[in-house]
KEZALO-684366 format. One record per residue: residue in three letters; x, y, z of N, C-alpha, C in turn. Coordinates in steps of 0.2 Angstrom, whole numbers, plus 5000, padded with zeros to 4 digits. Layout:
% residues N
ALAXYZXYZXYZ...
This chain:
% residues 597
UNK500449945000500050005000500450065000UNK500250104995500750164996500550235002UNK500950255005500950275009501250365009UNK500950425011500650485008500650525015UNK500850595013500850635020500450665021UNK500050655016499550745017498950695012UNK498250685015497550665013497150735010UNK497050735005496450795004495950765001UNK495550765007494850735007494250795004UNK493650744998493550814993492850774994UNK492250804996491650784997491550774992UNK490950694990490750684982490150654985UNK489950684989489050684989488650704985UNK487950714986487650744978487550824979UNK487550854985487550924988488350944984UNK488850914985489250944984489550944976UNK489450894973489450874967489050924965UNK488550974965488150964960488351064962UNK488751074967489051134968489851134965UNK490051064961490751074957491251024959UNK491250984966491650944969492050914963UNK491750904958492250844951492550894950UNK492450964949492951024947493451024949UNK493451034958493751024962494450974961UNK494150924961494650854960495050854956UNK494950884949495050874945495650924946UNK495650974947496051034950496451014954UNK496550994958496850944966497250924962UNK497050884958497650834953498050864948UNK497850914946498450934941498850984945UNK498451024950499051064953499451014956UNK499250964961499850924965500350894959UNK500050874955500450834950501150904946UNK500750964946501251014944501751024948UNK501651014955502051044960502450984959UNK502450914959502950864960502550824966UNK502050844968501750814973501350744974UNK501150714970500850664967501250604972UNK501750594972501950544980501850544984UNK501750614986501750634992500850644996UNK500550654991499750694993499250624989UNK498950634992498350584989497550614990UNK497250624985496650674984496050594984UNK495650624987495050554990494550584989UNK493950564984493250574985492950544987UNK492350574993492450545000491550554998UNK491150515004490450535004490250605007UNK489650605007489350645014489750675021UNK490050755019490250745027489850795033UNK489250775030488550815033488650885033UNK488850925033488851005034488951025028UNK488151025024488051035017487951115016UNK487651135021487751215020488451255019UNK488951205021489451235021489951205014UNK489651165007490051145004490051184999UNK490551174995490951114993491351104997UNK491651055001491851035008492551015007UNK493151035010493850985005494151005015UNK494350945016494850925023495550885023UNK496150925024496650915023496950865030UNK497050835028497450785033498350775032UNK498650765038498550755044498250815048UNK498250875046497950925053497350935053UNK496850905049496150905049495850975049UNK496150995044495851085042495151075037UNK494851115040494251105036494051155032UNK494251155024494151215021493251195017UNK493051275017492351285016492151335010UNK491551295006491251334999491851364995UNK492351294995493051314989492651324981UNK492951374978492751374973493451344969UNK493551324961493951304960494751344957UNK494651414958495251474960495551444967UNK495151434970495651424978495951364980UNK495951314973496251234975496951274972UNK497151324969497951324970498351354975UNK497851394977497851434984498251374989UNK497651334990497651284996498251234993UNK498351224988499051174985499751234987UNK499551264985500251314983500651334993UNK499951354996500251385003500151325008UNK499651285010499551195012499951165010UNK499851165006500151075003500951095002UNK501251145000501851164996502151175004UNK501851235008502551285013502251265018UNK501651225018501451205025500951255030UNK500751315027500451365029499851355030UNK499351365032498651345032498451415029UNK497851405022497551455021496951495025UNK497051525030496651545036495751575030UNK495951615027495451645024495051615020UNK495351535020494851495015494451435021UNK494651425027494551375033493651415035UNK493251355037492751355038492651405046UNK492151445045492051485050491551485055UNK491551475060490951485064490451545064UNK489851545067489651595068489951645074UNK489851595078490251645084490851605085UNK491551645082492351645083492551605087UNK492851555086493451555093494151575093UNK494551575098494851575099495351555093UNK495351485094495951435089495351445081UNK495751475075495451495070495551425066UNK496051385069495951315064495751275071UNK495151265070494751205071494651155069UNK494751095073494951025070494050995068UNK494050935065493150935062492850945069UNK493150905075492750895080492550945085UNK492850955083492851045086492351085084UNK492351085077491651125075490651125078UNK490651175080489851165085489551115079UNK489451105074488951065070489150995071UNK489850985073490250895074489950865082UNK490250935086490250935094489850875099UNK489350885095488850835102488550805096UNK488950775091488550705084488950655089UNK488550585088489150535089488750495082UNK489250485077489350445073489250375073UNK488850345070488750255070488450235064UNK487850265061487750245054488250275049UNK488250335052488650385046489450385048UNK489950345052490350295055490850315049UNK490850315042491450325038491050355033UNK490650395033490450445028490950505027UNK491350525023491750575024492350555026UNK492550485026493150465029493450415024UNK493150385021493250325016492950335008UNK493550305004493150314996492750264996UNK492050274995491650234993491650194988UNK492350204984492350154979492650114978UNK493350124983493650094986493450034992UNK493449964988493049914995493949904999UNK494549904998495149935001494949955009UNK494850015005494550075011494050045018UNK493650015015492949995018493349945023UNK493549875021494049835023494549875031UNK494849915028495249955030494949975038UNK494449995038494250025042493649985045UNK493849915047493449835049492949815044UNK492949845037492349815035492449745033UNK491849715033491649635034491949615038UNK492049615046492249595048491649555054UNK491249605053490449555056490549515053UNK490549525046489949465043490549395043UNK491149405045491749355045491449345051UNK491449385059491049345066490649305064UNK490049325063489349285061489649225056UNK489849215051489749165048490349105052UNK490749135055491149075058491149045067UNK490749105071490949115077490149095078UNK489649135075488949135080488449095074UNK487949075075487449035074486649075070UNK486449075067485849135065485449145070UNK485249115076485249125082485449165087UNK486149155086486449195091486449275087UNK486349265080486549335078485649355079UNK485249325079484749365079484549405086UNK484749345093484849355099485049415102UNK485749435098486249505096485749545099UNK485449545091485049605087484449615093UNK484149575092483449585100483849615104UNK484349595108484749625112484949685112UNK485149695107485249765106484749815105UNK484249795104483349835105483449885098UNK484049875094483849905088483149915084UNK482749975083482249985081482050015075UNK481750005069481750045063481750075059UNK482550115059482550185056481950205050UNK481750175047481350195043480550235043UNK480450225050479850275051479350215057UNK479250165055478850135060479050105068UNK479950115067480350095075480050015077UNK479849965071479749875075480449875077UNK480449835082481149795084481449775078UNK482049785076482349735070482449655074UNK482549645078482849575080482349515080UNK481749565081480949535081480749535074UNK480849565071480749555063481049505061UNK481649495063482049445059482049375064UNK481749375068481649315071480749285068UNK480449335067479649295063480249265054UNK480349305052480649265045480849235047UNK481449195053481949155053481449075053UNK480849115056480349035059480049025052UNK479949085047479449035041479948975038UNK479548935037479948895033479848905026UNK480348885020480148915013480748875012UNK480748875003481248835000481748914997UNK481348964996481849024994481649075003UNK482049125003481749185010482249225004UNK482049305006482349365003482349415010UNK483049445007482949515013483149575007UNK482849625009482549675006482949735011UNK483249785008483549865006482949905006UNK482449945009482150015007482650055006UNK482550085002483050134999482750194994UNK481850184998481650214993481350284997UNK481850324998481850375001481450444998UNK480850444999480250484998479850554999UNK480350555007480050605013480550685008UNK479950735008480350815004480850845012UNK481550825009481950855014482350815015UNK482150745015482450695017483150665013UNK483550645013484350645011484550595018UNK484350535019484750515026485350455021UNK484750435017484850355017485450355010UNK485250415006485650434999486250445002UNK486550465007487050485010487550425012UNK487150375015487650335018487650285010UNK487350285006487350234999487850264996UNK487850304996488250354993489050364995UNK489250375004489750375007489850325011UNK489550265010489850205013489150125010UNK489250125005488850085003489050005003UNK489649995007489649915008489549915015UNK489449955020489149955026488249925026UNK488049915020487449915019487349825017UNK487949825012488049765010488049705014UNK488649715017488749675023488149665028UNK487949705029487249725033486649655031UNK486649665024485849625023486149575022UNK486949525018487249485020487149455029UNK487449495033487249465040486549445042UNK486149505038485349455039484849435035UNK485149405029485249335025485349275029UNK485949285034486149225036485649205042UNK485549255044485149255051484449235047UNK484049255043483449235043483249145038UNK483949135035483849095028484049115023UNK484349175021483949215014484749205010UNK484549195003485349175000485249224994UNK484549274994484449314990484149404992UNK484649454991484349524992484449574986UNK483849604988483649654985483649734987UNK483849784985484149864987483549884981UNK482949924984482549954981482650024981UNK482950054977483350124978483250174972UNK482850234975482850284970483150314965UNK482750304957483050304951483250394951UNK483050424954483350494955483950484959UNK484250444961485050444967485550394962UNK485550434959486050424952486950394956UNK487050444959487650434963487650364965UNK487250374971487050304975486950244971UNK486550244965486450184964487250174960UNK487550204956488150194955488750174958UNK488650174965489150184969488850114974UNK488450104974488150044976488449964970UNK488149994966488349944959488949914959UNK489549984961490249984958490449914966UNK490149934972490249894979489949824977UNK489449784974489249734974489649714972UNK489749744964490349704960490749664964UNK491349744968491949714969491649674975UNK491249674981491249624985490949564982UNK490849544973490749484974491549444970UNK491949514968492549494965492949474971UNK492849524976493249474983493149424986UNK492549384984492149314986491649334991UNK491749394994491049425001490349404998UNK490249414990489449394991489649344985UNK489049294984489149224978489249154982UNK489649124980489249074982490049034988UNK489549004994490148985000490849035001UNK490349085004490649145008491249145015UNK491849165014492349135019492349075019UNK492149015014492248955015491748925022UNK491248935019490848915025490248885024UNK490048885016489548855015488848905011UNK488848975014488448995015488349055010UNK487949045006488049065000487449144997UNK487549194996487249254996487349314991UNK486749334989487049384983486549414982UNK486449484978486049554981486049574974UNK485449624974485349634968485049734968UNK485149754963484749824963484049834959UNK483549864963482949894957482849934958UNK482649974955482650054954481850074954UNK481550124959481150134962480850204956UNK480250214953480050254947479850324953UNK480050334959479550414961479250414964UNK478650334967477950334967478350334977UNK477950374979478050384986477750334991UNK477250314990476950234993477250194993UNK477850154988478050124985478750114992UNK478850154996479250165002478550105008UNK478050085007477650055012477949975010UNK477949945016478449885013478049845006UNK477349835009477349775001477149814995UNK477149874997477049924990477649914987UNK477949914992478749894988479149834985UNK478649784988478949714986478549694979UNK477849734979477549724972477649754967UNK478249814967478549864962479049794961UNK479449794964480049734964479849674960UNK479249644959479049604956478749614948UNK478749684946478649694940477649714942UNK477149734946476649734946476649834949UNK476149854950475849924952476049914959UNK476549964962476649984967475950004971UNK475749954975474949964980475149904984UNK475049934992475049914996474649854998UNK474649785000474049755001473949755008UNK473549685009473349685016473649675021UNK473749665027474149625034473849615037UNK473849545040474049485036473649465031UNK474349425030475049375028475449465028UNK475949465035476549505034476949495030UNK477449515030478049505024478549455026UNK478849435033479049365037478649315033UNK478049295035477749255032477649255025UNK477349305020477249275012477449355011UNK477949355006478249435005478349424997UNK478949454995479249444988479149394985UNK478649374981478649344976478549264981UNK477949284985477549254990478049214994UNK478449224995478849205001479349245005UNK479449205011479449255016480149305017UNK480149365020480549405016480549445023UNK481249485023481249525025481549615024UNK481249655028481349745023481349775030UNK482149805030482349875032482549905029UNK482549985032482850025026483650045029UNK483850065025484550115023485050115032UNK484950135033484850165041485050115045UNK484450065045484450035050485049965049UNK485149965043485749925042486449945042UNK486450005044487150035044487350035049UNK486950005054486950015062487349945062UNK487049895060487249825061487849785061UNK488349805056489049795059489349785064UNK489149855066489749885072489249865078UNK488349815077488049795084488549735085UNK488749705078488649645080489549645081UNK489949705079490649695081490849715089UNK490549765089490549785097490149765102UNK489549735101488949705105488549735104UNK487949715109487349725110487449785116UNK487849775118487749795126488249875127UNK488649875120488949935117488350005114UNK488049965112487549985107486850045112UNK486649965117486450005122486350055128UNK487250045127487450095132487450205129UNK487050205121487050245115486250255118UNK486150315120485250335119484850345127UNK484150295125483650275131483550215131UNK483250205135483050125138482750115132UNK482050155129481650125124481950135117UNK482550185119482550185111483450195110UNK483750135110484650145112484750155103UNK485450185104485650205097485750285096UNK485850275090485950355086485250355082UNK484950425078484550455075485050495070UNK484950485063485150525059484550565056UNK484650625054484150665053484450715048UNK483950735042484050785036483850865039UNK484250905044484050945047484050995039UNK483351025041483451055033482951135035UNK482451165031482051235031482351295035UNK482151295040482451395040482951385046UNK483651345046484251345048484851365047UNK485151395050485751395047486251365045UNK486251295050486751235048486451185044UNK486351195037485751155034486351075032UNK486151015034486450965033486150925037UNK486650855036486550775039486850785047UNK486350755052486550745059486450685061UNK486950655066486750575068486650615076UNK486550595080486450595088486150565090UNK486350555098486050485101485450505103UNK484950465103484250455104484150475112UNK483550515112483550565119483750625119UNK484150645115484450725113483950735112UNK483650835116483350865114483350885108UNK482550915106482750955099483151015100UNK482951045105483451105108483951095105UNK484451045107484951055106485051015098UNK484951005095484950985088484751065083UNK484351105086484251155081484451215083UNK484951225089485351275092485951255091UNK486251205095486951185097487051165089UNK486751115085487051085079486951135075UNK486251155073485951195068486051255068UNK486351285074486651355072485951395073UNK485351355075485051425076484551455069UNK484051505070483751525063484051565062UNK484251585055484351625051484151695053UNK484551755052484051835052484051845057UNK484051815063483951825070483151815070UNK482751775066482151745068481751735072UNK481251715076481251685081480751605078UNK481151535081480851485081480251485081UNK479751445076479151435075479051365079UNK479151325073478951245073479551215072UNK479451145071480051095068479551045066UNK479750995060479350975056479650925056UNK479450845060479950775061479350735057UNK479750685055479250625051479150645044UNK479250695039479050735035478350705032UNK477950695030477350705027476850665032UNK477150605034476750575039476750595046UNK477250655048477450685055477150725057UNK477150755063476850815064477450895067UNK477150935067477551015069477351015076UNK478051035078478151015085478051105087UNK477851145091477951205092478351215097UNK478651285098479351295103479051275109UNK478751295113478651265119478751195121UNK478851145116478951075116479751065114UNK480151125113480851115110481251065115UNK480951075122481551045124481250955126UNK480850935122480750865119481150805117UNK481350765122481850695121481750685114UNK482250675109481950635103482050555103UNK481350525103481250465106480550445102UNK480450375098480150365096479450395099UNK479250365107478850365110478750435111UNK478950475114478850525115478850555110UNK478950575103478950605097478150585096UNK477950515096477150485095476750525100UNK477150525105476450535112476350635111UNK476850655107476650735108476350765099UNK476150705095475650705088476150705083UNK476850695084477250675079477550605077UNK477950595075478350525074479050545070UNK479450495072480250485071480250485063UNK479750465060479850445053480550415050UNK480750445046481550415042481950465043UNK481750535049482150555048482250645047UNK481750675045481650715041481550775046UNK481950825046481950885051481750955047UNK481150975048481151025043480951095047UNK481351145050481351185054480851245053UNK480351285053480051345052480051405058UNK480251475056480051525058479551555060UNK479551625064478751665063478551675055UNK478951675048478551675044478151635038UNK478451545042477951515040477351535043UNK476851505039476051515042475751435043UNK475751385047475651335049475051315044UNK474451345042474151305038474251305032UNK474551345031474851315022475251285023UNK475851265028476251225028475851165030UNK475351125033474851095032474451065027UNK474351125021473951125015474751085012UNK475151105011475751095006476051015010UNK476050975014476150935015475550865013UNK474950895014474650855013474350855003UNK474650895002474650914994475050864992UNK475450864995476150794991475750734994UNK475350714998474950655001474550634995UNK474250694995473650694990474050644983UNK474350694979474950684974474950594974UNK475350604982475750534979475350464981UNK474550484984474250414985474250394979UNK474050304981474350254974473350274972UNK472850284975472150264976471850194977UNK472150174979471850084981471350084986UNK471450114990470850134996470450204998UNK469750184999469250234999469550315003UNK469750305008470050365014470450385011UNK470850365010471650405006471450435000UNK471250404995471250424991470550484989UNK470150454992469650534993469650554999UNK469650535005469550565012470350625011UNK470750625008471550655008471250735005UNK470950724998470650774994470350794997UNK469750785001469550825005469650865008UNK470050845013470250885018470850915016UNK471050905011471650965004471251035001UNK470551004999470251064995469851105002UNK469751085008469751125014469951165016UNK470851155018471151195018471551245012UNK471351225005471551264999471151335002UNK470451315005469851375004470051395008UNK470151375014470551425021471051465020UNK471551435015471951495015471851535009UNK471451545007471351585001470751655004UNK470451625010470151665012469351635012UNK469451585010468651575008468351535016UNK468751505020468551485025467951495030UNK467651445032466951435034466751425042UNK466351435045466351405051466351325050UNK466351285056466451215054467051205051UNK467351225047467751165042468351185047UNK468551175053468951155058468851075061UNK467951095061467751025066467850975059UNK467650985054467550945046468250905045UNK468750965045469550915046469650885052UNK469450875057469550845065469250745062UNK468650795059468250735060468650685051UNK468750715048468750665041469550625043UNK470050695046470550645050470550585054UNK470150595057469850545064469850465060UNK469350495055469150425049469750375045UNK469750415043470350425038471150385042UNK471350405048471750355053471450305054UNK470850305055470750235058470450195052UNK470550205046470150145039470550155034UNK471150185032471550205027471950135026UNK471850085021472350045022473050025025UNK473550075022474450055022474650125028UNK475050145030475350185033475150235030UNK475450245022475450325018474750355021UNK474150325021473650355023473450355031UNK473650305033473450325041473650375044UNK474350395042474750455043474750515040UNK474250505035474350595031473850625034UNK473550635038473150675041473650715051UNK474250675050474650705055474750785053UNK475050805050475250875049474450925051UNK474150885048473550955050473550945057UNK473150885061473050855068473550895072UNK474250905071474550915075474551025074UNK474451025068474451085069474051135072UNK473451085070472851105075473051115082UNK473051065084473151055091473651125092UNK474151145091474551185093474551245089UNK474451255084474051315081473351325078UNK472951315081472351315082471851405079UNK472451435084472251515084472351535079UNK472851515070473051525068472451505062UNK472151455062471451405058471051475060UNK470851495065470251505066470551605064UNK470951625063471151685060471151665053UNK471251645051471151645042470251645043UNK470051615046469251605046468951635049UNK468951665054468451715056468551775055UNK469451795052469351885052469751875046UNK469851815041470351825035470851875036UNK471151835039471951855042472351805041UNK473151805039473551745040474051785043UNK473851755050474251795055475251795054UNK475451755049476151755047476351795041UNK475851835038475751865034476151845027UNK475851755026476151715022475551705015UNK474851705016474651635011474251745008UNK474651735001474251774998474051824999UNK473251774996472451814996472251845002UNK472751845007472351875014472851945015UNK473251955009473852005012473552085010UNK473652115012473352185008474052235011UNK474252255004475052305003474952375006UNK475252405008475352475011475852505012UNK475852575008476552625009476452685013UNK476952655020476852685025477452755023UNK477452815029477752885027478452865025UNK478752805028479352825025479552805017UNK479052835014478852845006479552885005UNK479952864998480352934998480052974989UNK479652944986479352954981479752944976UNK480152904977480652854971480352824962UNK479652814963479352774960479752714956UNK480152684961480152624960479652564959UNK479352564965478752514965478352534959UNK478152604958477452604952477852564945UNK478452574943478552574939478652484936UNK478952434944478852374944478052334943UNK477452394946476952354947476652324939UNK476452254940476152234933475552264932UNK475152294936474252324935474352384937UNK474852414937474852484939474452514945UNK474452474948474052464954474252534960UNK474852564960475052624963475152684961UNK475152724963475052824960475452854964UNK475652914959476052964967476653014962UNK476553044962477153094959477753084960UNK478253104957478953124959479153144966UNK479453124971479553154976479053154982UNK478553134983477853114985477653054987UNK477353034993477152984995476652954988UNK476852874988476352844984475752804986UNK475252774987474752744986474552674983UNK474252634987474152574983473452544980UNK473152554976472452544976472252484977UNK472052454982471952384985471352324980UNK470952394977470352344973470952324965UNK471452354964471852324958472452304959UNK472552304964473252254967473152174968UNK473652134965473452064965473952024969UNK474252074973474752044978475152014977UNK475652034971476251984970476852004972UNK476852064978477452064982477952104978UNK477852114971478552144967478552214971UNK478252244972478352314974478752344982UNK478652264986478952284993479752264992UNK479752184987480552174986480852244983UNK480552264977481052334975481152394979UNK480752394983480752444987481452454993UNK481752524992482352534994482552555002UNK481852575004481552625011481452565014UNK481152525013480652475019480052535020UNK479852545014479252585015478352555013UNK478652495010477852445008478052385014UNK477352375018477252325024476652305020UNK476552245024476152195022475852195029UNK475052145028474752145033474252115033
């Protein structure tokens, strides 16, 4: 192995790709190669190193300097004065909001790294994903050598219960208890199943680790193959995560080139192999057997329970599905233990939480923390807080099936149970933060718009019950809102949980539920005084040029209906019956002289 004194590690996540990181790279290599440096330095496209707000992302090793938003002028910067004189380019290193002291900050040092501990995302950002080398290097398959030589499917299942591992995908079943019902079907085939089909608007957990560690996966459903029966899997993963599926692909390959998957594995009999299919969009198609009947070549539509998917699954035999997440856990339970594993979290819910901290944050990226962390401390200490100096609204967990947590509730353990018992849910993942200028029921109208969108129609509730209570709140925030149609969506929600076939439906009525519940005052202000108290949805805004007018005519001149008057030098006016509120007049405005209201 050749051996390098300085690593510059180049983020090739799809945030940071899509910002230039292949530019990057590409630059890295011909300046080092210019300087004579090319024995010396080794340039590494690395996964996700979660702090996407701050990419394009490059980390120089051994001093772990974190340089941030490089554009491709400053790789010779960083070659010529780092890499060349051994200078650190101060004016290119990531910055905090609030300073410290030491201007070069190690990662871990950084408030957004501080209080993460790392265990799915464990080599994201540290390992070339396309290197199985690398993976190796840093224990990979080394479980899956325990388990097939050391422990029994039994014992590895045994692990797994023990470790109370639960499922990152949005429903939290035990995994250990999931794979102990398949282990008892009997069948001449079993399959274990990859969700990979990452649906939630915001969410980015699971494309992250496919992407930045995609044999950690592998290995994963390999070990619960062995556990359940299964000498066949399936990775159903998003035809939009172009990255991922390719980097996915290129790790199959080489672990069957290295004997890890195919046939009598480590010499031991046990023979295993995995396969890719590519998910079209359909957002249901994330419910397990919506997604094992896309897999089989039929319409993504959920059937009935029972026969679970343990008992008769893929291509009617019994099967097992976790997603993304919860398999990245599993190496490092079954290398370290159960009792390691444990010792990470709460009683009810041990482990890490990766989350897509995403909406009105400053720290917008990927976080793992132990389970129990308040939100508090996820959207202050990591997240840096809102933007503008804002004040915190809500926070949006579970994304479409979840509900909006309000500040009052911020300092809330994140724990499956307790996320449930306060009108939300853990979901897959999905953080999506709001200010005083969201308006809560249009962010309720707009969540259950994508419900509406993505139901498959198989069942009466979802598929009209969702519409309903969609074109309810379209009226409310338009102004057209009614006495009643608060109790109307209380009650079709009420139904709709309790008779909607598959999860997508029993769950899409959360965002209103919960908004209700906690902004209530907000429903009943579009509706009884047509008002949006955020002074967000529209048709309820009415413009006005207050005295600090300097008679610019700027705004008359942007207006599309000429909707304002006013001479040179003279306060202007806005004529409300011909203003259509499109906001152009207060953006152009130089004063802060047009308010809304």
């Amino acid at each position: 192995m050749d051996l390098y004194r300085a690593h510059v590690l180049v983020c090739g996540g799809t945030g940071c790709t899509s910002s230039g990181s292949n530019e990057l790279i590409k630059r890295f290599e011909e300046q080092i190669a210019k300087h004579g440096l090319d024995k010396e330095v080794k340039v590494v496209r690395t996964g996700c190193f979660g702090l996407c707000e701050a990419g394009p992302v490059v980390i120089v090793y051994p001093e772990g300097t974190f340089y941030s938003r490089i554009k491709v002028e400053d790789v010779d910067t960083i070659v010529a004065e780092h890499l060349l004189k051994g200078r650190i380019a101060q004016h290119l290193v990531y910055k905090e909001k609030e300073e410290h002291e030491d201007a070069h900050l190690s990662l871990d040092d950084i408030d957004f790294y501080r209080d993460q501990r790392r265990v799915a995302l464990r080599n994201c950002g540290v390992i070339d994903p396309e290197n199985i080398d690398e993976y190796i290097a840093f224990d990979g398959y080394q479980a899956l050598a325990k388990v097939l030589t050391e422990m029994s499917p039994e014992d590895v299942i045994n692990e797994m219960i023990k470790s109370g591992l639960r499922g990152r995908g949005g429903g939290g079943f035990p995994t250990g208890t999931k794979w102990k019902f398949a282990a008892a079907s009997k069948a001449d085939q079993k399959y274990i199943i990859c969700n990979a089909d990452e649906g939630d608007p915001g969410a980015f957990m699971d494309r992250s680790i496919l992407e930045g560690d995609p044999h950690s996966v592998i290995e994963a459903m390999a070990i619960g193959g062995y556990a359940i029966g299964a000498s066949e899997g399936y990775v159903y993963v998003r035809a939009e995560y172009p990255i991922a599926v390719k980097r996915l692909q290129l790790a199959i390959d080489q672990a069957r080139e290295y004997g890890l998957l195919g046939k009598n594995i480590f010499g031991t009999g046990f023979d295993f192999d995995m396969y890719i299919r590519l998910g079209a969009g359909a957002f249901v198609c994330g419910e397990e057997t919506a997604l094992m009947r896309s897999i089989e070549g039929k319409r993504g539509e959920p059937t009935p329970k029972p026969p679970f998917p343990a008992v008769r699954g893929l291509f009617d035999k019994p099967s097992n599905i976790n997603n993304v997440e919860t398999y990245a856990n599993i190496p490092q339970i079954i290398l370290k233990g159960a009792d390691w594993f444990t010792s990470i979290g709460t009683e009810k819910s041990p482990g890490t939480k990766v989350f897509a901290l995403g909406g009105k944050i400053n720290n917008t990226g990927l976080v793992e923390v132990p389970m129990g962390t308040p939100l508090r401390d996820i959207i202050y200490k990591i997240g840096g807080g809102i933007p503008g100096g804002k004040a915190f609204k809500a926070v949006q967990t579970g994304g479409p099936s979840g509900g909006c947590i309000p500040a009052d509730l911020l300092d809330t353990p994140i724990e499956y149970d307790t996320l449930t018992a306060i009108g939300s849910m853990m979901g897959s993942g999905g953080m999506i933060v709001m200010d005083e200028d969201n308006c809560m029921v249009d962010i309720a109208r707009f969540f259950l718009d994508f419900t509406v969108d993505e139901s498959c129609g198989k069942c009466t509730p979802c598929r009209i019950g969702t519409k309903r209570m969609l074109e309810i709140l379209e009226r409310i925030t338009e102004g057209k809102g009614e006495e009643g149609d608060i109790e109307k969506l209380e009650a079709l929600a009420t139904n709709i949980k309790s008779t909607a076939l598959c999860g997508l439906g029993q769950t899409a009525p959360n965002p209103v539920l919960s908004t209700l519940k906690y902004f209530r005052s907000e429903y009943e202000a579009h509706i009884k005084e047509k008002r949006c108290p955020a002074h967000h949805c529209q048709k309820l805004l009415n413009y006005e040029i207050t005295d600090k007018c300097r008679g610019c005519t700027a705004c008359a001149r942007v207006c599309p209906v000429n909707a304002i008057t006013g001479n040179v030098k003279e306060m202007h006016t806005i004529d409300t019956t011909k203003c259509i509120k499109c906001g152009s007049c207060m953006e152009k405005c130089r004063f802060g002289a047009i308010v809304k209201n």
